[in-house]
LUMNU-266294 format. One record per residue: residue number from 1; residue in one letter; chain; x, y, z of N, C-alpha, C in turn. Coordinates in nm, 3 decimals, padded with zeros to 5 digits. Example, Ala and Ser with C-alpha at 12.3 -4.5 7.8 and 13.67 -1.06 7.14 Angstrom:
<sites>
+-----+---------+--------+---------+---------+---------+---------+---------+---------+---------+---------+---------+
! num ! residuo ! cadena !    n_c1 !    n_c2 !    n_c3 !   ca_c1 !   ca_c2 !   ca_c3 !    c_c1 !    c_c2 !    c_c3 !
+-----+---------+--------+---------+---------+---------+---------+---------+---------+---------+---------+---------+
!   1 !       a !      A !  01.319 ! -00.569 !  00.780 !  01.230 ! -00.450 !  00.780 !  01.320 ! -00.330 !  00.780 !
!   2 !       s !      A !  01.285 ! -00.225 !  00.708 !  01.367 ! -00.106 !  00.714 !  01.290 !  00.003 !  00.787 !
+-----+---------+--------+---------+---------+---------+---------+---------+---------+---------+---------+---------+
</sites>
This chain:
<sites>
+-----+---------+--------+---------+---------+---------+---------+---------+---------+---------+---------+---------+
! num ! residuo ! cadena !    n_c1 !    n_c2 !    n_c3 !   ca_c1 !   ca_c2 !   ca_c3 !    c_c1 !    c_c2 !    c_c3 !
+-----+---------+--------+---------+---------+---------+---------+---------+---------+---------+---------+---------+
!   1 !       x !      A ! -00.289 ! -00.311 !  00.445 ! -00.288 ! -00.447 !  00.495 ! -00.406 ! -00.467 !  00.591 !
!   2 !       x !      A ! -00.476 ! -00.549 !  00.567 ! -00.608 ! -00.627 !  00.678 ! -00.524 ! -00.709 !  00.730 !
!   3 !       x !      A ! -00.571 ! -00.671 !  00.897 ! -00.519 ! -00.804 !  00.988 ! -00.628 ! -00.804 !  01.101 !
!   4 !       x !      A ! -00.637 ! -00.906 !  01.182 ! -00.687 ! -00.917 !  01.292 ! -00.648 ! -00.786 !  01.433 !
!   5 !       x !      A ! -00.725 ! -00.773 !  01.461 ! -00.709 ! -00.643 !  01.564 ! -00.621 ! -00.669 !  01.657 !
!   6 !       x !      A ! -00.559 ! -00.608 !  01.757 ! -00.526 ! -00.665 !  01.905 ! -00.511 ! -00.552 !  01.984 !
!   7 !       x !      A ! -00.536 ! -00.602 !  02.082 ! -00.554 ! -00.482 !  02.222 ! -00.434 ! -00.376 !  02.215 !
!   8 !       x !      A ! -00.337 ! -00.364 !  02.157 ! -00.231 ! -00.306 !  02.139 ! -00.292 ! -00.163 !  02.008 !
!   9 !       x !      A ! -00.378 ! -00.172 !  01.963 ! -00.435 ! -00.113 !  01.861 ! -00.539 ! -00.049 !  01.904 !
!  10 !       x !      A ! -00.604 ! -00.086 !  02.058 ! -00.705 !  00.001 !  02.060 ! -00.730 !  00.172 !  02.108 !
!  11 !       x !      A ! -00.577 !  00.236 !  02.108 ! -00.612 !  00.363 !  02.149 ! -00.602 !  00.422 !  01.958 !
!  12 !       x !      A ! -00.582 !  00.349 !  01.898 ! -00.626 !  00.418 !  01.747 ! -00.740 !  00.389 !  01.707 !
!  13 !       x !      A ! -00.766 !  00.279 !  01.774 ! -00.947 !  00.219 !  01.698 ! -01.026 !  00.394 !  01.791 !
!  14 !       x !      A ! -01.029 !  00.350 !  01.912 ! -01.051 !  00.433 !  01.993 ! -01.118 !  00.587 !  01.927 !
!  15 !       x !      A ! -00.954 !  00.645 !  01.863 ! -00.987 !  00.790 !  01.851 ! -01.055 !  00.785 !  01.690 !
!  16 !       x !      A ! -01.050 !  00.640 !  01.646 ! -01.156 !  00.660 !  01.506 ! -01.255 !  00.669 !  01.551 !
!  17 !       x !      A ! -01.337 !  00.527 !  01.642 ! -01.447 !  00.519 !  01.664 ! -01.507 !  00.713 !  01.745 !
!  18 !       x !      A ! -01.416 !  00.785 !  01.839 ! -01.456 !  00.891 !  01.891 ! -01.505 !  00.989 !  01.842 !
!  19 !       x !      A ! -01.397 !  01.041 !  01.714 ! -01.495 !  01.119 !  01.617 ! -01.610 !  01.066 !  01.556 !
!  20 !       x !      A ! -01.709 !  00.981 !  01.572 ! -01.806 !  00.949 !  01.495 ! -01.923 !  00.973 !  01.638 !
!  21 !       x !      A ! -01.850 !  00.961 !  01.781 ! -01.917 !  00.973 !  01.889 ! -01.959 !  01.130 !  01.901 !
!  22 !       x !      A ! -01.871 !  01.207 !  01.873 ! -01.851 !  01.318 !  01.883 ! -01.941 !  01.408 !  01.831 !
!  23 !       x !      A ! -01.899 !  01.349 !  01.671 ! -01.976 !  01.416 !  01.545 ! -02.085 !  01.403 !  01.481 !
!  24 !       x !      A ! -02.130 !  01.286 !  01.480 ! -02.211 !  01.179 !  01.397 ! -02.301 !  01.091 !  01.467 !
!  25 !       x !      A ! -02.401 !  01.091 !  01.404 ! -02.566 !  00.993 !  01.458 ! -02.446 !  00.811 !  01.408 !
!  26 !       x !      A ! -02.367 !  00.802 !  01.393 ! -02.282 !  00.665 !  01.346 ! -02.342 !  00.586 !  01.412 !
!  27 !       x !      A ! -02.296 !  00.628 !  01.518 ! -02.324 !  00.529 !  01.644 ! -02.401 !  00.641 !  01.784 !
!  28 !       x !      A ! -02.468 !  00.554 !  01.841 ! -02.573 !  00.639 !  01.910 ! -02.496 !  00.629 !  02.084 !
!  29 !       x !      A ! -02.369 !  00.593 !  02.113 ! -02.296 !  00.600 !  02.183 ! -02.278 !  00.777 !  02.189 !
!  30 !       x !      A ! -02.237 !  00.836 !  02.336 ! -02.264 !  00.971 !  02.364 ! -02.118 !  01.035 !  02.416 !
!  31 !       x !      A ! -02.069 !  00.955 !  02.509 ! -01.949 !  00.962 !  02.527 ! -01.804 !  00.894 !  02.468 !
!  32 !       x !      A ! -01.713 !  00.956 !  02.476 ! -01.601 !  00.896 !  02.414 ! -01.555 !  00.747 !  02.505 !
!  33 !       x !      A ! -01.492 !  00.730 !  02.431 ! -01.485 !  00.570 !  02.469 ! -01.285 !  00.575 !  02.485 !
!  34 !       x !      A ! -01.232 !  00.493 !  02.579 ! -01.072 !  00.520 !  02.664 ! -01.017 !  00.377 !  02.580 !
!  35 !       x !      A ! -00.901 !  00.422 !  02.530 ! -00.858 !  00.290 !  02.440 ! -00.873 !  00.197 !  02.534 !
!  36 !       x !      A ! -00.817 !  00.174 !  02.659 ! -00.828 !  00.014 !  02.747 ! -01.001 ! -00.057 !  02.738 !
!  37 !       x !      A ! -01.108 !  00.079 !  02.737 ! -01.222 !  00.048 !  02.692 ! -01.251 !  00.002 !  02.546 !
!  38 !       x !      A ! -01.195 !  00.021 !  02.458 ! -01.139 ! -00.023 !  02.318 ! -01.109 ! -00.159 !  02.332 !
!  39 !       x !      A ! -01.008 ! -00.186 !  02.396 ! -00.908 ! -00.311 !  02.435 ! -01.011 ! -00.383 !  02.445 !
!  40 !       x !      A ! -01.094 ! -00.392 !  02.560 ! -01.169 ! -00.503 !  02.598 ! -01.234 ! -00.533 !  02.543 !
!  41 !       x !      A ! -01.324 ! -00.430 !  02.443 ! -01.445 ! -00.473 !  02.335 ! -01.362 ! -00.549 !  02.247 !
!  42 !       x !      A ! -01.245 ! -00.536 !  02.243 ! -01.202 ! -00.606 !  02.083 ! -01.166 ! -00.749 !  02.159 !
!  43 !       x !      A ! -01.139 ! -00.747 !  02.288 ! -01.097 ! -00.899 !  02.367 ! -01.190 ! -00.968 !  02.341 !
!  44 !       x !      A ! -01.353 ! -00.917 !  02.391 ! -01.469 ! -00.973 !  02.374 ! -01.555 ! -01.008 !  02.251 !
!  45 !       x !      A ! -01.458 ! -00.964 !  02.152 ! -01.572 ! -01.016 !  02.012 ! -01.430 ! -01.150 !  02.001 !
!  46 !       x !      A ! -01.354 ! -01.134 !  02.045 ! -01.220 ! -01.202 !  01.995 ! -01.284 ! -01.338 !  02.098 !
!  47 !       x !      A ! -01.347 ! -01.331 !  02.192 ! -01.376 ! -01.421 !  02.319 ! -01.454 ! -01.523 !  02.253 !
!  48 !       x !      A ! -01.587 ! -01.411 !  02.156 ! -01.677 ! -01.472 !  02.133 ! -01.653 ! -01.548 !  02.027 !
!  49 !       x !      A ! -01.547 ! -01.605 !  01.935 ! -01.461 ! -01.656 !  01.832 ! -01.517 ! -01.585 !  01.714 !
!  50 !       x !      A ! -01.527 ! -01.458 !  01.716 ! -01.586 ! -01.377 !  01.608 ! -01.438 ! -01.269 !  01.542 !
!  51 !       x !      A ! -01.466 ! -01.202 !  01.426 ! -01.325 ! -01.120 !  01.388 ! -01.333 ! -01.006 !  01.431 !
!  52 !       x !      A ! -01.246 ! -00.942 !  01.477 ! -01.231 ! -00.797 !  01.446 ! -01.098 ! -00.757 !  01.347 !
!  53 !       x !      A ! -01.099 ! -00.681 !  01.233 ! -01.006 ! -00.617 !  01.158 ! -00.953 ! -00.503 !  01.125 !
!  54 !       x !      A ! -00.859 ! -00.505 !  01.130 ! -00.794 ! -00.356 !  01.114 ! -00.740 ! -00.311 !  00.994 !
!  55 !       x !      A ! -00.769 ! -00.217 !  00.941 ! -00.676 ! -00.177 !  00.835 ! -00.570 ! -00.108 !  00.846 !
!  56 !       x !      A ! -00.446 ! -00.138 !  00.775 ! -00.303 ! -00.076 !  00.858 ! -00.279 ! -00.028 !  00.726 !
!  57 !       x !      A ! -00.217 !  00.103 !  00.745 ! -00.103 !  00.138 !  00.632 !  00.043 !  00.213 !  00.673 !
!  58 !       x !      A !  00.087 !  00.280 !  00.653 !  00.210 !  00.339 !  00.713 !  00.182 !  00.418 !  00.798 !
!  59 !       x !      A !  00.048 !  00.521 !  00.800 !  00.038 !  00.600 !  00.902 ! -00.044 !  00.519 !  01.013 !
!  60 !       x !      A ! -00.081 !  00.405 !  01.034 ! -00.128 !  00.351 !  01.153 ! -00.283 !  00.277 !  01.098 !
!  61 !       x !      A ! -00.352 !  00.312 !  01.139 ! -00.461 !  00.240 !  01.129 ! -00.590 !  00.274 !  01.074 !
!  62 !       x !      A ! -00.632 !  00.270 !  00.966 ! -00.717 !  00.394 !  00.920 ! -00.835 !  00.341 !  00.884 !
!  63 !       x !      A ! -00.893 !  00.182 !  00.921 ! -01.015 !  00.180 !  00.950 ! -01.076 !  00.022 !  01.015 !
!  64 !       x !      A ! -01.152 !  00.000 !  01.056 ! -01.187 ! -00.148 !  01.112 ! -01.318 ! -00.151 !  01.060 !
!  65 !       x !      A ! -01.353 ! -00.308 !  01.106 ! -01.480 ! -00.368 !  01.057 ! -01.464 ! -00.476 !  01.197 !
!  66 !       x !      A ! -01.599 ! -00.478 !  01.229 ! -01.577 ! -00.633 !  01.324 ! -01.729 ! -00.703 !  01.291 !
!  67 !       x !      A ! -01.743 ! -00.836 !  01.408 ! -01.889 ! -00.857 !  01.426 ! -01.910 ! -00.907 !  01.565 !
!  68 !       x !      A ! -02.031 ! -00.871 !  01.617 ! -02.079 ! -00.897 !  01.742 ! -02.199 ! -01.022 !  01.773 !
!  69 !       x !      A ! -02.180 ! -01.080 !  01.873 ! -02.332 ! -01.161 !  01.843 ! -02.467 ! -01.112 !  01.836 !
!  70 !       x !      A ! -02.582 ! -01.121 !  01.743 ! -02.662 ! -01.034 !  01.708 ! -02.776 ! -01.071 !  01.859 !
!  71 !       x !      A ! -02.746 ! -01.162 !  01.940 ! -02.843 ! -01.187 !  02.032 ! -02.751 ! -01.255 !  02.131 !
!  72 !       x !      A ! -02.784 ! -01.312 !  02.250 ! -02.684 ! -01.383 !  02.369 ! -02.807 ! -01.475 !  02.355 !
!  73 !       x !      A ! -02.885 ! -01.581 !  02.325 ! -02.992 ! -01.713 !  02.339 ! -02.877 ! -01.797 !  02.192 !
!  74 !       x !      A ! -02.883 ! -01.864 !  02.247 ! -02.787 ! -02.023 !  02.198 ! -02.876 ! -02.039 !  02.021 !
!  75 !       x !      A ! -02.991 ! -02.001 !  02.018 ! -03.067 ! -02.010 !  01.824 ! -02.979 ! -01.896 !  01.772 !
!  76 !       x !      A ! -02.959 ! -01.825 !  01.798 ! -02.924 ! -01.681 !  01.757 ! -02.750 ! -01.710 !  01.730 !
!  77 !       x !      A ! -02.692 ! -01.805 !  01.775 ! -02.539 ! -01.805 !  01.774 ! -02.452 ! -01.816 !  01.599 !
!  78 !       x !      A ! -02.500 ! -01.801 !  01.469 ! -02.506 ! -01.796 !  01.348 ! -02.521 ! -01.691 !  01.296 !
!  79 !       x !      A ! -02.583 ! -01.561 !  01.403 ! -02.599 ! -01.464 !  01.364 ! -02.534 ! -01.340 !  01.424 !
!  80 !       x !      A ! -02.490 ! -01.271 !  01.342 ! -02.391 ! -01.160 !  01.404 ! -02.448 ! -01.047 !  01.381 !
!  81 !       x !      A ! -02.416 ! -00.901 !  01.411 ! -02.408 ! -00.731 !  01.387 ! -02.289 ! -00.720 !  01.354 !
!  82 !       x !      A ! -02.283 ! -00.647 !  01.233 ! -02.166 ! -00.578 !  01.185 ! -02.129 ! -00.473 !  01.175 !
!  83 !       x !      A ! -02.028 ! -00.437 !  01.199 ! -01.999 ! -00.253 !  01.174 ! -01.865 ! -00.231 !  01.115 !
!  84 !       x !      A ! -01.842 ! -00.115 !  01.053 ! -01.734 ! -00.076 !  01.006 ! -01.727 !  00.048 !  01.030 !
!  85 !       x !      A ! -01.569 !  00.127 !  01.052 ! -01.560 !  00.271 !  01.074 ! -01.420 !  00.291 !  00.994 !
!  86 !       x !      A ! -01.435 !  00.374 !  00.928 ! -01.286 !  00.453 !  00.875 ! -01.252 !  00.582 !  00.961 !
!  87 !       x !      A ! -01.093 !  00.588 !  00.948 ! -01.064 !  00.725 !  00.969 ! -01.134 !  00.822 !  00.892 !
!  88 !       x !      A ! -01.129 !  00.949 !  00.924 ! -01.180 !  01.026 !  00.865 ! -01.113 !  01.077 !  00.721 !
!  89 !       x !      A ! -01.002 !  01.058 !  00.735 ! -00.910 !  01.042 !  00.592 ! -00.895 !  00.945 !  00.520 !
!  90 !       x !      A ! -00.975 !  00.857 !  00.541 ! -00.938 !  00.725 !  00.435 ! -01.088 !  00.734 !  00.396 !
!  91 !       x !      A ! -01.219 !  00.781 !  00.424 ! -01.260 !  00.785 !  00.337 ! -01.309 !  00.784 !  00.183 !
!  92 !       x !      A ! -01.431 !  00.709 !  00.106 ! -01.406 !  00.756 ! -00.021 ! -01.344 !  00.684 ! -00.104 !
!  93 !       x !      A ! -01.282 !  00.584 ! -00.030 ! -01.161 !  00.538 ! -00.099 ! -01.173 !  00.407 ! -00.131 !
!  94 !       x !      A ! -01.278 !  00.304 ! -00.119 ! -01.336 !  00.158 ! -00.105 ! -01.300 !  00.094 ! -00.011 !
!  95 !       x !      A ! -01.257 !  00.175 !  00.101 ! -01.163 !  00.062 !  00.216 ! -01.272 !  00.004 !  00.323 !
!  96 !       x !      A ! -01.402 !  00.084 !  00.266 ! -01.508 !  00.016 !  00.379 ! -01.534 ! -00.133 !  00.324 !
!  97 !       x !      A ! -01.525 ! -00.097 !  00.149 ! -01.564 ! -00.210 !  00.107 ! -01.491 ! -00.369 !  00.137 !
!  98 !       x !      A ! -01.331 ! -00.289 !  00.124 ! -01.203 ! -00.352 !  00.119 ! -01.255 ! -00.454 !  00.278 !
!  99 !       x !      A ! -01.272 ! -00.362 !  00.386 ! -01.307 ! -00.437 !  00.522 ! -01.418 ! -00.539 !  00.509 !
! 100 !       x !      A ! -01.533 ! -00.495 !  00.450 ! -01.624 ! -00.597 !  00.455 ! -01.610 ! -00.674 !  00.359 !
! 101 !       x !      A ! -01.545 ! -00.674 !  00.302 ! -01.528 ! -00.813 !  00.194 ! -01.421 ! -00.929 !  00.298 !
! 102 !       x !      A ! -01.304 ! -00.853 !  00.363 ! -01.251 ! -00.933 !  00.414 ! -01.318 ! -00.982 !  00.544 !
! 103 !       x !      A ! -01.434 ! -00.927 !  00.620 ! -01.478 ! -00.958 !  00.734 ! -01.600 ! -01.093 !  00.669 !
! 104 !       x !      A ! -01.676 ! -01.054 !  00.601 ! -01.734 ! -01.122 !  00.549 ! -01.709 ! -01.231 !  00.479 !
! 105 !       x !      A ! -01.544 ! -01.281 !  00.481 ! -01.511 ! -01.414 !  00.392 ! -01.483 ! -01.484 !  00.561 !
! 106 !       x !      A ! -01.417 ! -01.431 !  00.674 ! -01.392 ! -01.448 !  00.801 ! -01.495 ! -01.496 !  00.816 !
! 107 !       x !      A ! -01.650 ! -01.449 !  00.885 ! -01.738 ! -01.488 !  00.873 ! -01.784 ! -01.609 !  00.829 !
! 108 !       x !      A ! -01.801 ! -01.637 !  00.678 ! -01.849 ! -01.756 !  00.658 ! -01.740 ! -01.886 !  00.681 !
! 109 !       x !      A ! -01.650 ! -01.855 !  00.711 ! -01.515 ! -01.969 !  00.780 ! -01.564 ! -01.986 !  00.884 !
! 110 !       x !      A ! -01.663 ! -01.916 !  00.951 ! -01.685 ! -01.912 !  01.112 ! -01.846 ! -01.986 !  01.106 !
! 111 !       x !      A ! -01.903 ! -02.005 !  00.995 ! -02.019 ! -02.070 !  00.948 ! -02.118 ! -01.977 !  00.979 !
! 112 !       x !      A ! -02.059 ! -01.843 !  00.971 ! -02.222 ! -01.714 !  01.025 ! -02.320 ! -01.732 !  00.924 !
! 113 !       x !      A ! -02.434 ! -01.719 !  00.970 ! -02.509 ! -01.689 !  00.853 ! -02.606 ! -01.628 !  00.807 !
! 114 !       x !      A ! -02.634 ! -01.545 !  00.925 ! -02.668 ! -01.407 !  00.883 ! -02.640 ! -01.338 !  00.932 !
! 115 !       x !      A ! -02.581 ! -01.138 !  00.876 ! -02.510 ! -01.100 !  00.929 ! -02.634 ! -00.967 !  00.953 !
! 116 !       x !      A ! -02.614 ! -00.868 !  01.008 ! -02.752 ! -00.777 !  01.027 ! -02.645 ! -00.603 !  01.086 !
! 117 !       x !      A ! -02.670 ! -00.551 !  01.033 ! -02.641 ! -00.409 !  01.012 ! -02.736 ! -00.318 !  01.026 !
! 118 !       x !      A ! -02.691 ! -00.233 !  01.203 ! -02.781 ! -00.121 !  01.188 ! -02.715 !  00.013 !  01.142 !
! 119 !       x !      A ! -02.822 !  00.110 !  01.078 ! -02.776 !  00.246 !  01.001 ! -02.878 !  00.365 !  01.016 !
! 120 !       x !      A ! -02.827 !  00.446 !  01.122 ! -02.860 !  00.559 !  01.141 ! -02.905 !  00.620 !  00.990 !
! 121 !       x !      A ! -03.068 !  00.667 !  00.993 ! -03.124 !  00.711 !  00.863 ! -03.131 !  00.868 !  00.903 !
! 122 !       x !      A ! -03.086 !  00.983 !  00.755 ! -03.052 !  00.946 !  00.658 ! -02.883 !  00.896 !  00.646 !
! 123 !       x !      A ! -02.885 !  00.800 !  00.545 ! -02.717 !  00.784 !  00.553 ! -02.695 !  00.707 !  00.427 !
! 124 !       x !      A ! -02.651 !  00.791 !  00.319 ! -02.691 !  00.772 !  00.177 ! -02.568 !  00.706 !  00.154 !
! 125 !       x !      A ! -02.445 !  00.695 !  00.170 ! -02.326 !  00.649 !  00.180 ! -02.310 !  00.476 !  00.249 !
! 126 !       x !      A ! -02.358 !  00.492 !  00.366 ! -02.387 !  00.406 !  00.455 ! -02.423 !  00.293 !  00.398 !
! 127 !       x !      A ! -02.596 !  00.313 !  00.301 ! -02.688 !  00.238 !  00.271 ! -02.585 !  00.159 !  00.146 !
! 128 !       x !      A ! -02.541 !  00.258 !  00.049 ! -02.507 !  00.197 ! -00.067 ! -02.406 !  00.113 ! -00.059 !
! 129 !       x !      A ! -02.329 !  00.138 !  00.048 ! -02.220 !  00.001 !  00.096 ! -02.281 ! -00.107 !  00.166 !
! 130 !       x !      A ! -02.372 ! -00.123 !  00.214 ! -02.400 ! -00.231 !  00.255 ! -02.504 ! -00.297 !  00.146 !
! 131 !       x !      A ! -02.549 ! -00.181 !  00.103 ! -02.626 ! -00.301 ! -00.070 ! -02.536 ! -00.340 ! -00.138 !
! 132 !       x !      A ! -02.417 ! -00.277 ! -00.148 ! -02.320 ! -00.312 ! -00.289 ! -02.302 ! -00.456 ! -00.211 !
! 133 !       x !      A ! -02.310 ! -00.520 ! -00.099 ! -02.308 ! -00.660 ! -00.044 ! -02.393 ! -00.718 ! -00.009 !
! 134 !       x !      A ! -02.494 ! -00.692 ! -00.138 ! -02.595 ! -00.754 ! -00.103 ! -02.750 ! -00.773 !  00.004 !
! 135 !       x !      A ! -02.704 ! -00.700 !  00.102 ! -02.728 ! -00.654 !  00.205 ! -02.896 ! -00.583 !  00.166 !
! 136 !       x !      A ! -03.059 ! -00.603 !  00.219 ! -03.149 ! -00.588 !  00.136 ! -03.231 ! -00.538 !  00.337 !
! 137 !       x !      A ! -03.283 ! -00.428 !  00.289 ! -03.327 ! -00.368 !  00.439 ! -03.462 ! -00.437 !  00.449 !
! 138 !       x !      A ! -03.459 ! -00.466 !  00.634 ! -03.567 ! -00.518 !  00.621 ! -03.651 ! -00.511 !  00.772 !
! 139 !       x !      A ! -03.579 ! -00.363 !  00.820 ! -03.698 ! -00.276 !  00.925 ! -03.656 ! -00.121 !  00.905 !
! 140 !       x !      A ! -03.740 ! -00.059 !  00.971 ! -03.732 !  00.078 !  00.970 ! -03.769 !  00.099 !  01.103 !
! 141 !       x !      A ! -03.713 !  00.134 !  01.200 ! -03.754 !  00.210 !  01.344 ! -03.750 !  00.354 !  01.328 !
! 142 !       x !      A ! -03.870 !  00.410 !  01.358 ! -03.875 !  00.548 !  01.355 ! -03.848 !  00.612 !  01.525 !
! 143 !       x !      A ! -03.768 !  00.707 !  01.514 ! -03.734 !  00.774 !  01.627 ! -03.655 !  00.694 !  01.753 !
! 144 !       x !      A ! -03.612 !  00.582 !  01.733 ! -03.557 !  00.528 !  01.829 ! -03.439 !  00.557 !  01.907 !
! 145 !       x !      A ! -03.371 !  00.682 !  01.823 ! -03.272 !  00.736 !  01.932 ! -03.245 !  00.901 !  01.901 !
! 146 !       x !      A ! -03.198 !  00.929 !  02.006 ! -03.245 !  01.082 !  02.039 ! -03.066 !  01.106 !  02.069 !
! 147 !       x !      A ! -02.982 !  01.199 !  01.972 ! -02.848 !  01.232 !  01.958 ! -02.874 !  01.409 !  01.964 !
! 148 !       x !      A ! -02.771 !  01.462 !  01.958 ! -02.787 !  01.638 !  01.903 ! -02.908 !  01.671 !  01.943 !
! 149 !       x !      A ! -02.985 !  01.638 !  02.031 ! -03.115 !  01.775 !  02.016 ! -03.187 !  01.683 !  01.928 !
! 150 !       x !      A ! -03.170 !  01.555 !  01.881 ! -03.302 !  01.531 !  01.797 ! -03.380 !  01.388 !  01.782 !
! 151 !       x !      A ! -03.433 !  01.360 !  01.724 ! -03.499 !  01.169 !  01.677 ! -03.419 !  01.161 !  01.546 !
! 152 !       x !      A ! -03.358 !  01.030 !  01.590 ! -03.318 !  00.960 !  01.505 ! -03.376 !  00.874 !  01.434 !
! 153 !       x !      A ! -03.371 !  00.786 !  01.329 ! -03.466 !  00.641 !  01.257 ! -03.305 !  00.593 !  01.224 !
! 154 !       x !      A ! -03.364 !  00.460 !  01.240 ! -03.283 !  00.372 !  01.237 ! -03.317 !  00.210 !  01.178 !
! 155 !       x !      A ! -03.251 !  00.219 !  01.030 ! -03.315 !  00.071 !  00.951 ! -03.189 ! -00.026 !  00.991 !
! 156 !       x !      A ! -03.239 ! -00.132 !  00.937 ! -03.194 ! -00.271 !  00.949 ! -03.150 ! -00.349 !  00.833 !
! 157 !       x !      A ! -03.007 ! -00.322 !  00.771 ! -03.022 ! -00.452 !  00.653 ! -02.972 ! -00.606 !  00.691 !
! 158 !       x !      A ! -02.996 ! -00.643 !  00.589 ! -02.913 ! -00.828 !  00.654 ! -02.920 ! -00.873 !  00.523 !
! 159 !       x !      A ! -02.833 ! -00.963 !  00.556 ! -02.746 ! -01.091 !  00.425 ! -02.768 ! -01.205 !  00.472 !
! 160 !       x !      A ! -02.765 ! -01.324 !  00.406 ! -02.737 ! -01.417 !  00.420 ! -02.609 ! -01.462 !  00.330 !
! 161 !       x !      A ! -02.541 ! -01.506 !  00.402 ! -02.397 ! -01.568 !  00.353 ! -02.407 ! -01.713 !  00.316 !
! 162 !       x !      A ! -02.332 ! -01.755 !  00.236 ! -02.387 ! -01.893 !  00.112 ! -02.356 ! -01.965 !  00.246 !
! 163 !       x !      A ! -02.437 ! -02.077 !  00.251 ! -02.426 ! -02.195 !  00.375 ! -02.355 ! -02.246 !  00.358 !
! 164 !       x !      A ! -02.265 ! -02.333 !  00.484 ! -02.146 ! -02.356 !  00.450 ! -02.183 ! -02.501 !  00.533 !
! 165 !       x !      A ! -02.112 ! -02.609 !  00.520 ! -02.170 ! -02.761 !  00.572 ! -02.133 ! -02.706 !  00.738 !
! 166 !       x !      A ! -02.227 ! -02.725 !  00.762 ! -02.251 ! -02.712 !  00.935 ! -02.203 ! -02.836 !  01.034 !
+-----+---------+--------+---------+---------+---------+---------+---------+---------+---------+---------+---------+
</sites>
């Protein structure tokens, strides 16, 4: 089941998003993050009248998708950052897809219209889900973040979502 997130959910978002802190160039965040710190990020995309989603099944919560504003200047308010994270067991399984299809119909109800995704390179998995939506890269930063002992690169895809009467 996809539903809207709520602060009641964020010590599971939490320990998804942590293993990727932990383990993974995912996200270039270093330390773990405290569900009430969870809580508030999900208050604040919720503030900004943007979605955050959860995927629920019987064992709890096994993956999200949200979007953020891609800039804080008033031109930029149409345009979001998106991310998605699975548990580490739901992998594999299309539920990233499952999220961004449902974040991305949210979205254009919300009249976004372009959405912009950053992806720690290499990330061969990563890339092909955000093309399977269309999604067409269109920077490459070399070395811009330094995780494990090393330089990271980090590209940029983006969509445009069909315009919707403004």
């Amino acid at each position: 089941m996809i539903r809207f997130a709520q602060p009641d959910d964020a010590e599971q978002i939490a320990d998804i998003y942590n293993h990727y802190i932990r383990n993974t160039v995912a996200t270039f965040e270093t330390e773990p993050v405290s569900g009430s710190e969870m809580a508030g990020r999900i208050t604040d995309v919720a503030a900004n009248g943007l979605p955050w989603l959860v995927a629920e099944g019987e064992s709890g919560i096994s993956g999200y998708a949200y979007a953020t504003p891609w800039r804080s200047r008033a031109a930029y308010r149409r345009s979001v950052e998106a991310s998605v994270y699975l548990h580490t067991d739901a992998r594999g399984r299309g539920l990233g897809s499952i999220l961004y299809r449902a974040l991305f119909d949210e979205l254009k109800q919300r009249s976004i219209h372009a959405v912009i995704c950053g992806i720690a390179l290499p990330n061969t998995a990563s890339v092909a889900l955000h093309e399977k939506f269309g999604m067409e890269k269109v920077a490459h930063f070399k070395e811009v973040g330094f995780k494990f002992d090393r330089w990271i690169d980090v590209g940029y895809w983006q969509c445009l979502l069909e315009p919707d009467a403004f």
